[in-house]
N, C-alpha and C positions, 0 to 999 in steps of 0.2 A: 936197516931194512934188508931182507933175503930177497935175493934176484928171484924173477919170475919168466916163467918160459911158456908158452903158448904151444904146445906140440900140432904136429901135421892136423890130426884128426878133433881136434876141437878149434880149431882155426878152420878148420871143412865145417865142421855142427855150426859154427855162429854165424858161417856165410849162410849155410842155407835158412838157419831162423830169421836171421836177415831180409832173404829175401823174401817166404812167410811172409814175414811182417807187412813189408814194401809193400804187397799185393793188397794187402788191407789199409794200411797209408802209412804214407812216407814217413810222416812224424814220427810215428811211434816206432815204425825201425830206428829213425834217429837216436831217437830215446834210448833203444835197446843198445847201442854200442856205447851210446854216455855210462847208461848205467851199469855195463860190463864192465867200461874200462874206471869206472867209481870202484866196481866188487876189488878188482887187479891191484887195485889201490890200497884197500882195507884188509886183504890175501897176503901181501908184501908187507904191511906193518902188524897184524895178528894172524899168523900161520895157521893156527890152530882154532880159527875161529868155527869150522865146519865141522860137521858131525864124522865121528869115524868110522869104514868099515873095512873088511878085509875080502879082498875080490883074486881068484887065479894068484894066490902067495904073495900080495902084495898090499900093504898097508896102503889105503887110500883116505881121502876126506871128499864130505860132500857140503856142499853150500851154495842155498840159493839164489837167485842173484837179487838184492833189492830194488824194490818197485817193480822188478817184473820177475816173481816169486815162484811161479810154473816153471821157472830153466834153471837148470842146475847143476853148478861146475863142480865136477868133480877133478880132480887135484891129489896128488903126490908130495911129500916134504922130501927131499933128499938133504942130504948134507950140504950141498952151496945153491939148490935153490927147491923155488916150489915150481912144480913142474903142472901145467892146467891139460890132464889127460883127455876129458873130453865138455860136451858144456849138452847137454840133454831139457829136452821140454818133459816135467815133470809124468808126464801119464804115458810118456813112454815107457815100456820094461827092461827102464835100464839096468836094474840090478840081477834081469839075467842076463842079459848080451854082455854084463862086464865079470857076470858070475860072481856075483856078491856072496859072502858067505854069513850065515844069519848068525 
């Protein structure tokens, strides 16, 4: 399995969905870091299981996170790991903040 890396700014996105969450119940934030750290799991044993795109010259992937299919981690392969660039609630416009190229 390829190491996996949580970068500054999607480690900031899951706190704040997190807390989102909290404010509507606890449980289901619960949920949401089970079913993160299940996606980190499945990311580490199939790399390439996410959709790919190319954002600001840099080959990127995108993939939902299951059971709670609105947030979605978008992720980098380097050569010694997969790097988790940022983690987005689906109706956000994240493919231009991250400047997705079609």
């Amino acid at each position: 399995m390829i190491p996996l890396k949580i970068l500054a700014q999607a480690s900031a996105d899951i706190e704040d969905h997190a807390r989102y969450l909290t404010g509507l119940n606890l449980s289901v934030a619960l949920r949401f870091y089970d079913a993160f750290d299940a996606a980190c799991a499945i990311l580490k044993a199939r790399p390439t299981v996410g959709t790919g795109c190319r954002a600001k010259g840099q080959a990127l992937r995108v993939w939902p996170i299951p059971t709670f299919r609105k947030y979605l981690i978008i992720y980098r392969i380097t050569a010694e790991r997969i790097e988790i660039v940022r983690v987005v609630q689906g109706s956000q416009n994240w493919q231009q903040f991250l400047g997705v190229v079609p």
